[in-house]
C-alpha positions in Angstrom: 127.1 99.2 117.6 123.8 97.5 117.8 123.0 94.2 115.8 121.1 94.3 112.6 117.2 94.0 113.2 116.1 90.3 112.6 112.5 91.4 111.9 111.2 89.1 108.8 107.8 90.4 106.6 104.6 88.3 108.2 103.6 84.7 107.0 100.3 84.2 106.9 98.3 81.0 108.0 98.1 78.1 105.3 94.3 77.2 106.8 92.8 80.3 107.3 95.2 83.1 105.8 95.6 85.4 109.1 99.0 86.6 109.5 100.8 86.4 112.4 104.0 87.1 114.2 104.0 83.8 115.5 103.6 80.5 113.1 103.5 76.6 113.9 104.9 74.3 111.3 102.3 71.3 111.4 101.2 68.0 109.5 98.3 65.6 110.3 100.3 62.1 109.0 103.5 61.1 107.8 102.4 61.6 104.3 100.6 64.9 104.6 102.8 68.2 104.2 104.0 69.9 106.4 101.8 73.6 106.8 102.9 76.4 108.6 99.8 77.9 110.6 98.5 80.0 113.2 97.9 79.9 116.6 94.3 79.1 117.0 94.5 76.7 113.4 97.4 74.5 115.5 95.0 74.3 118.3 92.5 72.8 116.0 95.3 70.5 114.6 96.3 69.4 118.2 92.9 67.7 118.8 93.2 65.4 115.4 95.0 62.0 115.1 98.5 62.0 113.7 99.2 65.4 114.8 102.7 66.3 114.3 105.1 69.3 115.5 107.7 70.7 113.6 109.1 74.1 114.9 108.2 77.3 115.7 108.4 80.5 113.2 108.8 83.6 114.4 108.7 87.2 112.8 111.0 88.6 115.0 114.1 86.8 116.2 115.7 87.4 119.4 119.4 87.6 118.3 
């Protein structure tokens, strides 16, 4: 028998509303919240001061 597929309904982007398979969970300071966002909106985030990573999302998980 096979395991169960781990395959979770899309997020979409808290900047720009795009779903993807992929999310990044981001803040820009200790007192912002923390945002989960696309590729191309963490890029973006990256570049400001008091970036901060959180973790990885994914739609479909390996196990």
């Amino acid at each position: 028998m096979g395991k169960k597929s781990r395959l979770k309904p899309p997020k979409s982007c808290d900047s720009c509303g795009l779903e993807a398979d992929t999310q990044f969970r981001v803040r820009q300071s200790e007192a912002d919240e923390w945002r989960i966002v696309c590729k191309a909106c963490q890029t973006l985030a990256k570049t400001r001061d008091g970036y901060m990573y959180g973790g990885t999302w994914k739609r479909k998980k390996r196990n």
